[in-house]
N, C-alpha and C positions, 0 to 999 in steps of 0.2 A: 462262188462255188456253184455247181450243177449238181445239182438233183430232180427226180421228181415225183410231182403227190400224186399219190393211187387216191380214191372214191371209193371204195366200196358201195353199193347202192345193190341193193333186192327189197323186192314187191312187198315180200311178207313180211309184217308187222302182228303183231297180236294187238296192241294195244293204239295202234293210228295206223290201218289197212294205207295202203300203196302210200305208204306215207311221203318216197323221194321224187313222188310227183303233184304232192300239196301246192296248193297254189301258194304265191305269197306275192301278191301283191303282180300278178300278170305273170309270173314266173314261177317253175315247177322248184321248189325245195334244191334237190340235186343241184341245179343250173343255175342256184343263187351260191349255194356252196363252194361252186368252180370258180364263177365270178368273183366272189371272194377273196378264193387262193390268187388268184388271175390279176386283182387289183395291184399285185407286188410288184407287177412288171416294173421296168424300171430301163435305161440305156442299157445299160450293166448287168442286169440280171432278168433273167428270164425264166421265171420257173415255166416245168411242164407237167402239165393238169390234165390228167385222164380218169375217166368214170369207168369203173368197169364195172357195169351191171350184170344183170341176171336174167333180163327179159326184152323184150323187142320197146314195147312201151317206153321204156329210158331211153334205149338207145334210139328211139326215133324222137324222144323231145330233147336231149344232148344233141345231138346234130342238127334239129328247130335253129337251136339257139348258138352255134357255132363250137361246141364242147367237145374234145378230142373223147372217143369213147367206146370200149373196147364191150365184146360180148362173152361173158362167161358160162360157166355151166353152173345150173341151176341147182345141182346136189352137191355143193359142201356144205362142211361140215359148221365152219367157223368162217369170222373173215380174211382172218390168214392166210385159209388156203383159198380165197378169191384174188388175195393178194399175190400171192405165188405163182398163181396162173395167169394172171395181167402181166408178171414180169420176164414170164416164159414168153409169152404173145407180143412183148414188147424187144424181145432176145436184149434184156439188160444181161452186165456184165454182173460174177457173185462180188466185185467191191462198189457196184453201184450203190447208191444209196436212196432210198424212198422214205419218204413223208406218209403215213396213213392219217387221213383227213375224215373223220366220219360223216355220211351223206344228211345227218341230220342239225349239221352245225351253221348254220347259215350266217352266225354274226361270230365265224370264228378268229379269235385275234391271230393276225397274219405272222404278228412280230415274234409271236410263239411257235409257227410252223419253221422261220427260220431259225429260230433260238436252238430247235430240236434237231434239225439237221445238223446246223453248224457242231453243236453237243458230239454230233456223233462221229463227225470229221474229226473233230480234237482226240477222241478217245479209243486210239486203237483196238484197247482190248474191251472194247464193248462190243455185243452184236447187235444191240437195242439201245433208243433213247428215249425219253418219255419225261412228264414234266407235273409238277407239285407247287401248289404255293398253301401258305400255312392257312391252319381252320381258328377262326379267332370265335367260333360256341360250342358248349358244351354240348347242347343237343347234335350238332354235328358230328362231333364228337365220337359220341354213341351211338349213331345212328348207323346199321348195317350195311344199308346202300350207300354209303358215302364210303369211300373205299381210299383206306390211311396206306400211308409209305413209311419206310424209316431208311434212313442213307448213312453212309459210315463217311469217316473225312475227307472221303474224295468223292462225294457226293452219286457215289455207288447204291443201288439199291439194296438194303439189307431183305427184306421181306415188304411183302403186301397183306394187308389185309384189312376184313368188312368189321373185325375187333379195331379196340380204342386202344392203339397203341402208339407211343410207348404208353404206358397203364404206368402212373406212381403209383407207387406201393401206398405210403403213407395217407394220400389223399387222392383216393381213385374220382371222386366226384365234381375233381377240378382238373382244369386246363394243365398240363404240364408245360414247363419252360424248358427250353425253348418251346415255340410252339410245336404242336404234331403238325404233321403235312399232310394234306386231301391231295390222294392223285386227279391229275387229268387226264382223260383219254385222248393224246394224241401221241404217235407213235412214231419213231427214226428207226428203220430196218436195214441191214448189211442186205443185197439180195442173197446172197448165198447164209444166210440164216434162212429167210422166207422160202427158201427151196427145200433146206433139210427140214422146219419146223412141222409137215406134216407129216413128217417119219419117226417122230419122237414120241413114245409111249406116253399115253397120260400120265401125270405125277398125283400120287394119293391127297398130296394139302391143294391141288389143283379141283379137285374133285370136292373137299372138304368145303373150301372157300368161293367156289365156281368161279376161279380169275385165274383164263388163261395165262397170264405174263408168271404165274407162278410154275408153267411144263416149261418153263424157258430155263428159270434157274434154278429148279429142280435140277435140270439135265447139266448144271454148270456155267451156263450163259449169263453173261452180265450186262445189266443195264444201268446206263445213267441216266442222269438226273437232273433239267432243269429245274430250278425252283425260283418260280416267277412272282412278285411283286403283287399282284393281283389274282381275282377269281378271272376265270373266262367269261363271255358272254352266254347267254342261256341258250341249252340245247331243246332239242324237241323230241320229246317222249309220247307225250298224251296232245288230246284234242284243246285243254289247257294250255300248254305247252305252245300249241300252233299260233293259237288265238293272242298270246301277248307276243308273238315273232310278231304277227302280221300288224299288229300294233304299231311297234317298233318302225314298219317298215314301212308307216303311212296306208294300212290296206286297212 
């Protein structure tokens, strides 16, 4: 199959300043990320890996390093609509299908960017794919930032959210069975959702919850649902965060 993965990447950070130009290990963040997706190559499959930044900085260490890389504008809102404007700049078609690969996943498992495409290929009436594997602690659980799914039998998203759900009734302070699902941020877009989705009124449990994928189906829109076997590897938030990447990665 053909698809290909959008980067979102911008400067600003609050919490790790120009963070998609972190070093790791001789190489900026962003450009280990590409590399990443990039390793999938294969005879057969070729994915196509573009960063669309926000500032000059990116796109001149993307192009250092050989990284397809587009330049966006510097006032949206969210990454969706950076997405949406890479895929105008790129003049995909609205059945095209893209991968959103976040600029701060450097050890992102590959087998998962295809899982989410392919997801999305199989299922006509989705305009979204996105993927889940089960939380085996309680403090997980309950923890806010850890943000739960729940799917009906065809592994459709029912709702999202930063509560512990499903919640038993009987025994709210244990694990429910089967397990709950921790979402993962990775994403399979229709481009012609990515086009309307900046035209969509925000949804009140959007606002409630702060997770955009909740204006999607708020508005109707259906997403499915890998649910993978495993956690991902660790992303980077904090200066923490950087320092066990760079670990990892012999730096």
């Amino acid at each position: 199959m053909t698809f290909t993965v959008l980067i979102p990447a911008r400067l600003a950070s609050t919490r790790l300043p120009n963070k998609p130009l972190a070093d790791i290990a001789g190489v900026p963040m962003v450009v280990r990320v590409a590399q990443r997706v990039l390793s999938m190559h294969t005879e057969s499959f070729k994915p196509r890996v573009v960063v669309a930044a926000d500032s000059a900085p990116i796109v001149a260490a993307c192009q250092a390093h050989g990284i397809d890389v587009l330049l966006t504008r510097v006032d949206h809102q969210c990454g969706s609509d950076r997405l949406a404007e890479a895929c105008d700049l790129l003049k995909l078609d609205d059945e095209d299908i893209v991968v959103n690969v976040q600029g701060d996943e450097p050890l992102i498992d590959t087998g998962l960017v295809l899982a989410v495409a392919n997801l999305l290929k199989k299922r006509p009436l989705a305009q979204i794919s996105t993927a889940a594997h089960a939380i085996d602690s309680i403090a997980d659980f309950h923890n806010p930032n850890i943000v739960k799914v729940v799917l009906d039998a065809r592994n459709m998203a029912l709702y999202f959210s930063r509560a512990p759900i499903p919640c038993p009734r009987e025994t709210p302070a244990q694990l429910p069975t089967p397990a709950p699902l921790r979402h993962i941020g990775i994403y399979g877009y229709r481009v012609g959702f990515l086009r309307a989705f900046p035209k969509l009124a925000q949804a009140p449990i959007e606002r409630t919850e702060l997770l955009e994928q909740l204006r999607a189906m708020w508005h109707g829109y259906r997403i499915a649902v890998h649910v993978a076997t495993q956690a991902p590897g660790p992303g980077v938030d904090t200066p923490e965060d950087l320092e066990r990447v760079r670990h990892l990665f012999g730096a």
